[in-house]
N, C-alpha and C positions, 0 to 999 in steps of 0.2 A: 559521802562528801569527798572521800580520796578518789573514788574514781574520776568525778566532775573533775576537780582543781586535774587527776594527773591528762584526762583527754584535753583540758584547756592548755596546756603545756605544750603535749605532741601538737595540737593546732598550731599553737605562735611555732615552736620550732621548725613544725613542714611550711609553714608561709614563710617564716625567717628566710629559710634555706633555700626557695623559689623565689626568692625575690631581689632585684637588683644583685644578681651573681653574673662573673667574669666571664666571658667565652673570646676564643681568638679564631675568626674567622678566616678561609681563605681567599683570597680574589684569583682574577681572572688574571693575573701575572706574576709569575712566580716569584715566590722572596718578598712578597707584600703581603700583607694580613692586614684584617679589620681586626681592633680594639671594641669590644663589645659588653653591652651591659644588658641583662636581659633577665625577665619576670616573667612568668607563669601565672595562670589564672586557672582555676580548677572551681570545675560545676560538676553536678551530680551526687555519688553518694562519695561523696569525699571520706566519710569516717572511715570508710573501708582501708583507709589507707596507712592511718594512725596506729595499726599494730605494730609497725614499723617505719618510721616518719622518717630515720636518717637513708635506708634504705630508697625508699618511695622516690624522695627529694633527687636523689642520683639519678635513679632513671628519669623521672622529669627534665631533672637539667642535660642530660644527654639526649633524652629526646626532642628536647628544641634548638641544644646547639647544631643537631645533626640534620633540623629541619632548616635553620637559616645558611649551614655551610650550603646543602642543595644548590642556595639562590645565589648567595656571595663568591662562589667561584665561578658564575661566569657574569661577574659585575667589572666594571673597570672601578680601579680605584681613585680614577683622578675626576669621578663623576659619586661623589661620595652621596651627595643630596638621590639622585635615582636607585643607587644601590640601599640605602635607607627605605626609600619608599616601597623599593621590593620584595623586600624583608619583612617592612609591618604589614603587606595586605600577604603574606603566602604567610605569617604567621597568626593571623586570626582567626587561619581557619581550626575549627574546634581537629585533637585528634585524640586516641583513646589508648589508654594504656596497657601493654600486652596482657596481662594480667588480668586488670580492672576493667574488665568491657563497659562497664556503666560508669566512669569515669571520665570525662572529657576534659581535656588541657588545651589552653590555647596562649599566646604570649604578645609580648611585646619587647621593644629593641630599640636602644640607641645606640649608631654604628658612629666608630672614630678612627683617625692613625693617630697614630705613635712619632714623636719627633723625625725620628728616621726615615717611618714611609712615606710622611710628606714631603720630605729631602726627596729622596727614592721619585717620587710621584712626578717631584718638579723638574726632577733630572731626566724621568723616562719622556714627560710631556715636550722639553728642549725637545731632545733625541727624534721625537714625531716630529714635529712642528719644522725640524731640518733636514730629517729623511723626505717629508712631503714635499718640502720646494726642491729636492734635488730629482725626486722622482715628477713632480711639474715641469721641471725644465727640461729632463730627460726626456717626456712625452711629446714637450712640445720640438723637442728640437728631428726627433724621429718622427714625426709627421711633416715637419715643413721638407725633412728630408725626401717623403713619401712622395708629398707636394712635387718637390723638382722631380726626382726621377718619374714620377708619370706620367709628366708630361716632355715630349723628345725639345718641340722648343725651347724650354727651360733647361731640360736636363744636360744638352749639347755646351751651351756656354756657360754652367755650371766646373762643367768637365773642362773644360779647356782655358778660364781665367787662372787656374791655382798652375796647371800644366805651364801655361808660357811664362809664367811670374818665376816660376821655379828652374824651368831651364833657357828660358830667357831664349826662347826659338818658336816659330810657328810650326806646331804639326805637318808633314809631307800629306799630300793627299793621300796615299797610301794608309798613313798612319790614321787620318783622319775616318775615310769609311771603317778599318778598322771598329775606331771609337766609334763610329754611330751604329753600324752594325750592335753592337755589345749593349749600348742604350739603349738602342731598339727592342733587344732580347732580353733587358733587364726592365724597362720597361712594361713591358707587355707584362711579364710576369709578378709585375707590383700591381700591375692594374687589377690581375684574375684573383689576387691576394687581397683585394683591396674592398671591405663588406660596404654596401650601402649605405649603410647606415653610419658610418667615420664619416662619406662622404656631402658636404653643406648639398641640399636641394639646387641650391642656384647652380653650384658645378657640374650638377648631374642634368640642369637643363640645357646648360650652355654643352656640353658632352653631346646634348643629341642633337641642338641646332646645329653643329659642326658638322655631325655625320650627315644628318638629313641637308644640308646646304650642301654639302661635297658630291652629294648624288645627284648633282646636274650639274656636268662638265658645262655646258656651253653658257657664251655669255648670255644671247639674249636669255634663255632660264633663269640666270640669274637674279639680272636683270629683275623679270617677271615676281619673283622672290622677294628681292627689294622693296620693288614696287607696294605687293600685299602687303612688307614689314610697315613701310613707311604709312599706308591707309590703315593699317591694324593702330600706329602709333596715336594716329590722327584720331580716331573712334575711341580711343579709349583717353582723349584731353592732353597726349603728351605731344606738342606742336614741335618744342626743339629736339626732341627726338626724331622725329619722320622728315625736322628739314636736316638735321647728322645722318639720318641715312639717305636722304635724295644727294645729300651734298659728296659722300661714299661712293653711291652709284655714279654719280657721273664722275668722279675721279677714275675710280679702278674700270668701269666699264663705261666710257663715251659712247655717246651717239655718232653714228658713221655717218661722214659724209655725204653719202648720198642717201641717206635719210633726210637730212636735212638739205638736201638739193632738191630732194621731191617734193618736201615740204614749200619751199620757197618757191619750185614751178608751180605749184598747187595755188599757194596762195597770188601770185601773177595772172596766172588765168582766172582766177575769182576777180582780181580788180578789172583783169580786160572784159570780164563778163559783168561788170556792174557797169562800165563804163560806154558799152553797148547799149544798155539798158536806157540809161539815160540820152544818148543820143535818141534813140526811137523813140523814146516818153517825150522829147522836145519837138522833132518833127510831126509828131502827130498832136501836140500842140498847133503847129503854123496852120495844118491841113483843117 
């Protein structure tokens, strides 16, 4: 009978002592910790264990705080709910203890802060949340940077609005190739610096209309260019577009006058030739 009562004893005391015990875990930011409450479950031959139950219980509870730190240092702590979640599935898995091969322990966890690291939490989340718009603004503003200087049109009166505000003088031409010179060479070298993929697709087509249009110096190519643009616009339903590039075309490149003299003798001789026509269709009426 003394034995029974003293093993039912070491049983309540080794679950006593595995069950809802303290751990302080660490997170993924230094100076913050998880408040933690955690339980032990044990299958197998557990009696093995009872010959020493305060013993036992210590390594248990360091064997699972040392399985849930694993998780909890690289958890943030201002995502308390996922770092909880992480914790109970890496802790259900069965593991065994050095000693006791045929013993299996597996646990469970409710992860918290403490007044201070949710102070801590809310101060480091400000801290994000103002580093992020300053490094937003920072990005955007180094690109729109990138934006002017790649392109010389932009980048020339860029340069030179702050220059004559400032000295209140217009550039010498001297000074002037100077600057474009330098834009040219600063230029180029943002372009070669400059990965595909920063770049919108629409920039990168408009980039190669540009080159492939510049590759025919003369008007009438151009012209011809146009032409295709405006029947490409027409075929694919966009009408006010093909008549902004007819209307384009004949701005920057007219029709030369003596196209349009040939045209007008052309169409003269077509009426003196219909008007023949009908004299003879008449007299051979009388006849």
């Amino acid at each position: 009978m003394g034995t029974w009562w003293t093993r039912r004893r070491r049983q309540r005391h080794l679950r006593h002592s595995i069950t809802d015990f303290p751990a302080r875990l660490p997170s993924s930011c230094p100076g913050i910790v998880f408040n933690a409450r955690m339980s032990a479950l044990l299958t197998g031959d557990v009696n093995a264990l009872l010959c020493a139950p305060h013993e036992r219980a210590a390594v248990i509870r360091s064997l699972l705080r040392h399985a849930a730190a694993d998780v909890t240092q690289r958890c943030d702590p201002a995502d308390l709910a996922a770092a909880h979640d992480a914790c109970t599935l890496h802790l259900q898995n069965e593991r065994t203890l050095p000693e006791y091969p045929d013993v299996f322990v597996s646990g469970s966890i409710t992860l918290g802060l403490s007044t201070e690291d949710r102070e801590a939490v809310r101060q480091l989340l400000a801290r994000r949340r103002a580093q992020g718009i300053d490094d937003t603004v920072e990005v955007q503003r180094a690109r729109h940077l990138r934006h002017i200087l790649s392109d010389p049109s932009i980048a020339v009166p860029w340069w030179l609005d702050p220059q004559r505000k400032a000295l209140n003088v217009t550039p010498s031409p001297d000074q002037l190739k100077t600057v474009l010179a330098s834009l040219a060479e600063a230029t180029s070298t943002i372009r070669s610096l400059t990965p595909l993929t920063d770049v919108p697709v629409e920039d990168q087509l408009l980039e190669l209309l540009r080159s492939f249009v510049s590759s025919f110096p003369h008007e009438h190519q151009k012209r011809m260019l146009m032409t295709l643009m405006a029947l490409g616009f027409e075929k694919a339903g966009r009408p006010n577009m093909a008549a902004s590039v007819e209307q384009l075309m004949e701005n920057q490149y007219p029709a030369r006058a003596s196209t349009a003299s040939s045209s007008s003798t052309s169409s003269h001789d077509d009426n003196e030739l219909e008007r023949d026509n009908e004299r003879n269709s008449q007299s051979n009426g009388r006849l």
